[in-house]
N, C-alpha and C positions, 0 to 999 in steps of 0.2 A: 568401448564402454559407453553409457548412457548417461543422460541429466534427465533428475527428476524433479518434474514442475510442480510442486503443492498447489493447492490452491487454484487449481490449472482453469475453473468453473467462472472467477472473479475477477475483477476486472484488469488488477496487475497482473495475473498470472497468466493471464489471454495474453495478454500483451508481451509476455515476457517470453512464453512459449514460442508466438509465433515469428516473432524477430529470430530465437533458434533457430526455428524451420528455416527461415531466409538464408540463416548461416549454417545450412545444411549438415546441423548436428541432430544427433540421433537422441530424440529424447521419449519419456515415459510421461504423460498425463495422468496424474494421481486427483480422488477426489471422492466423495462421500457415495457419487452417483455415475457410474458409469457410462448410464445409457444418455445422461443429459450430458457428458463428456464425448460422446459419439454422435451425438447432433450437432456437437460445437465443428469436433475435430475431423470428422468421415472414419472409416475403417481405416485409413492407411497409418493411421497416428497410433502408436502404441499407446494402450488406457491400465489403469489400474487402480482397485478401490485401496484407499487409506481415507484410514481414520484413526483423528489419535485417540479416539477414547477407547479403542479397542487394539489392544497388541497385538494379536493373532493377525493383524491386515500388514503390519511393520516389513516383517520379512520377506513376504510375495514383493511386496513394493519396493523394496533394492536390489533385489536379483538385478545384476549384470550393472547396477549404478555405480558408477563413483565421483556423480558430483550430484549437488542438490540445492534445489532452490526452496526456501525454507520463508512458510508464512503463516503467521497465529489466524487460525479463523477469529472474527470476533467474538463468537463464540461463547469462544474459551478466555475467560476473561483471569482467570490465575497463568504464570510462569511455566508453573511446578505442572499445567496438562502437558507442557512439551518435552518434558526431562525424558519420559521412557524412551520416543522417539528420536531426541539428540544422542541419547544412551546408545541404542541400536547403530544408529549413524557410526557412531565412533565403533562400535563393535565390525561393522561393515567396510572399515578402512577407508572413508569416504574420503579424499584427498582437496574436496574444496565445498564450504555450504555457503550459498547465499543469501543470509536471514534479511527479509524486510522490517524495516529496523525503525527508527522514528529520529529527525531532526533532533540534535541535539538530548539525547536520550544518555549516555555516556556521563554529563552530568546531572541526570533525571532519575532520581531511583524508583518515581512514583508509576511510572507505567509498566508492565510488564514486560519489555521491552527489554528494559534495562537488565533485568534479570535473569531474560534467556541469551543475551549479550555474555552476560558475565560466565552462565555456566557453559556456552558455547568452548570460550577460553579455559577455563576451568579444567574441560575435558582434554584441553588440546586439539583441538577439530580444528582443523587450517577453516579462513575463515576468510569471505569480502562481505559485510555487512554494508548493507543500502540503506542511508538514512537522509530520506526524503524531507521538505517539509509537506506541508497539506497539499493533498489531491484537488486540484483542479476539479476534476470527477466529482467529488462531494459536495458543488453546488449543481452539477449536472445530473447527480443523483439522488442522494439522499437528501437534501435539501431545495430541490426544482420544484416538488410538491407547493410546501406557500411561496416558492415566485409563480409559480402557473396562477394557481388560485386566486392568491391575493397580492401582486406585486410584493411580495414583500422578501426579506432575507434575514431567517429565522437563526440567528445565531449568535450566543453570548460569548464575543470577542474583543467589546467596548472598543475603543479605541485604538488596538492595539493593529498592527500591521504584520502579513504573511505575505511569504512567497513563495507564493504557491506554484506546484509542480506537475505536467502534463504527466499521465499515470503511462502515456503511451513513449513519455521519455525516460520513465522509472525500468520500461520493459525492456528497453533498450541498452540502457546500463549493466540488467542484469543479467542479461544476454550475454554483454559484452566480458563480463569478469568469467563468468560460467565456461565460456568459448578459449578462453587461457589460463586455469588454473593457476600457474606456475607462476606468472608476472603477478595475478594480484593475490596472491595466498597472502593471510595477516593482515589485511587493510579495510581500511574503513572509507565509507564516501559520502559525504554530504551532501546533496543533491537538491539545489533549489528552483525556479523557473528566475527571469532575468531581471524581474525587478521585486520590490516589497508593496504592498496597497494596504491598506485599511480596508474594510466593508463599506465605508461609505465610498470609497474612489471602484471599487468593485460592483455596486449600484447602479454607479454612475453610466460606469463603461456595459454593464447591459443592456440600460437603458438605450444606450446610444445606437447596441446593436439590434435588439428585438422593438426596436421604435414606440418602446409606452416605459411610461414612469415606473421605475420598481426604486422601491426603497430598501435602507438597511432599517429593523426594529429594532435595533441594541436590545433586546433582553437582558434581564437578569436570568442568574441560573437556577431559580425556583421556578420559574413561569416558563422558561427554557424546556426543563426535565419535565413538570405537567404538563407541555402539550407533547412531546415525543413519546412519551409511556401513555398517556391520558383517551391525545387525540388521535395521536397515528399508532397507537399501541406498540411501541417497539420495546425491547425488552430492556428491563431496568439495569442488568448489570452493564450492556451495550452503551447505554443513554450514560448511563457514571465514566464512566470511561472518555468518553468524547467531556464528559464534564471537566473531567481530571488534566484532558491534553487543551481548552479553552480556558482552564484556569493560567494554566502555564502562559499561552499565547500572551493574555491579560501581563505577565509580565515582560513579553518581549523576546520569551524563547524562539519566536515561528518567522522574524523579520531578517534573518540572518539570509543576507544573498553570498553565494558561492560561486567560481566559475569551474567546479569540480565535474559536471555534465560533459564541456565542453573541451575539459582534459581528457575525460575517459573515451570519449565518443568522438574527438573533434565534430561534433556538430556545436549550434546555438540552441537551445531550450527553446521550447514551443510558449509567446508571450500570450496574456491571459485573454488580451482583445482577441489574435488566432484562435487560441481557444472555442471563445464563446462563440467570436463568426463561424466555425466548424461545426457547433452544437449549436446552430441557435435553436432549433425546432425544442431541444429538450428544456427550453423556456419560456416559449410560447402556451 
């Protein structure tokens, strides 16, 4: 039987996939667009279009699956777009789903998150949820724009301190649970990199690596959300949402270090300096 990769296009799910391939399991690449999943993967990678906003794609997409890696596009900013296809799952016998899930979400009811967490259980779908805290990635992406530009690090988290998590150790976890069903059926993991920083001690350390001054701007979250929808035009429910999980951070949800990485994988986490000296180009 097969694992099927959602999301297979984005950056966990790259990640998550190709760690599979290493551990020479048989898997299906799902995803909005096949042919841009065919430049990722080459021909020898099994592809398949899903989408959840459309049912008629659910079924092609599990033939011969019975395990699944399970990830909310952002998209889809409601719970309730992933119910038809957790539905189907469970009609499909799926014996293990790996939802990426979010730090400390379990006592969080605010993000959607929490709610496909819950109906996951609900359904009885054996279950290993991955619950990272923040992407490393996410200053190497989505947020590299104002360091390139203007040294700066555009993000309303005040004070508060994250530990933050290589997304290439996220794909590895997930890998790792997907590859033994049976040991982690019903379990949950908390997954963080090896220390906590603030934005400003994360300033610091890129400074130190791309050799020019960048600073953190502590925004607030009005001036935050106009320049994301405003100036980079990103879409508004996208921008609330990162709103909703920096509100959180603000009170200390996102600081929580775990050595859970290092149980499931016997490795060490990838630390945030590694990180950035790996990427530094994408801050220059």
């Amino acid at each position: 039987m097969k694992i099927l990769v959602t999301g297979a296009s984005g950056t966990v799910g790259k990640y998550a996939a190709n760690e599979l391939l290493k551990m020479n399991a048989s898997i299906v690449v799902a995803g909005t667009d096949t042919q841009k999943l065919l430049k990722i993967y080459g021909k020898d990678v099994e592809r398949v279009k899903l989408d959840f906003t459309k049912e008629e794609t659910f079924d092609a997409a599990l033939q011969e699956v019975d395990r699944v890696f399970l990830m909310r596009p952002p998209h889809l900013g409601k719970a309730e777009d992933l119910y038809p296809f957790i539905q189907i799952m469970k009609e499909h016998g799926i014996k293990l789903v790996s939802f990426l899930s979010l730090m400390g979400v379990e006592k969080n009811p605010i993000p959607p998150h929490h709610k496909i967490e819950k109906y996951i259980s609900e359904l009885g779908l054996p279950f290993a949820h991955i619950r990272p805290g923040f992407f490393m990635q996410n200053l190497s992406g989505i947020h590299a724009e104002e360091i390139k530009e203007n040294n700066k690090i555009l993000v309303p988290a005040g004070k508060s301190k994250t530990s933050f998590i290589d997304a290439a150790d996220i794909g590895l976890a997930i890998a790792t649970v997907l590859k033994d069903p049976e040991r982690y059926k019903n379990t949950a993991h908390t997954l963080t990199g090896p220390q906590s920083l603030d934005y400003f001690e994360v300033a610091e350390l890129l400074s130190q690596v791309t050799k020019k001054h960048i600073s953190y701007a502590d925004p607030g979250f009005l001036s935050y959300r106009s320049h994301y929808i405003n100036n980079r035009g990103l879409d508004k429910k996208y921008v609330n949402v990162t709103m909703a999980l920096y509100l959180m951070t603000r009170l200390g949800t996102a600081e929580k270090v775990t050595d859970e990485f290092e149980k499931l994988t016997g490795k060490k986490p990838t630390s945030f300096r590694e990180f950035a000296e790996r990427n530094r180009g994408s801050f220059m």
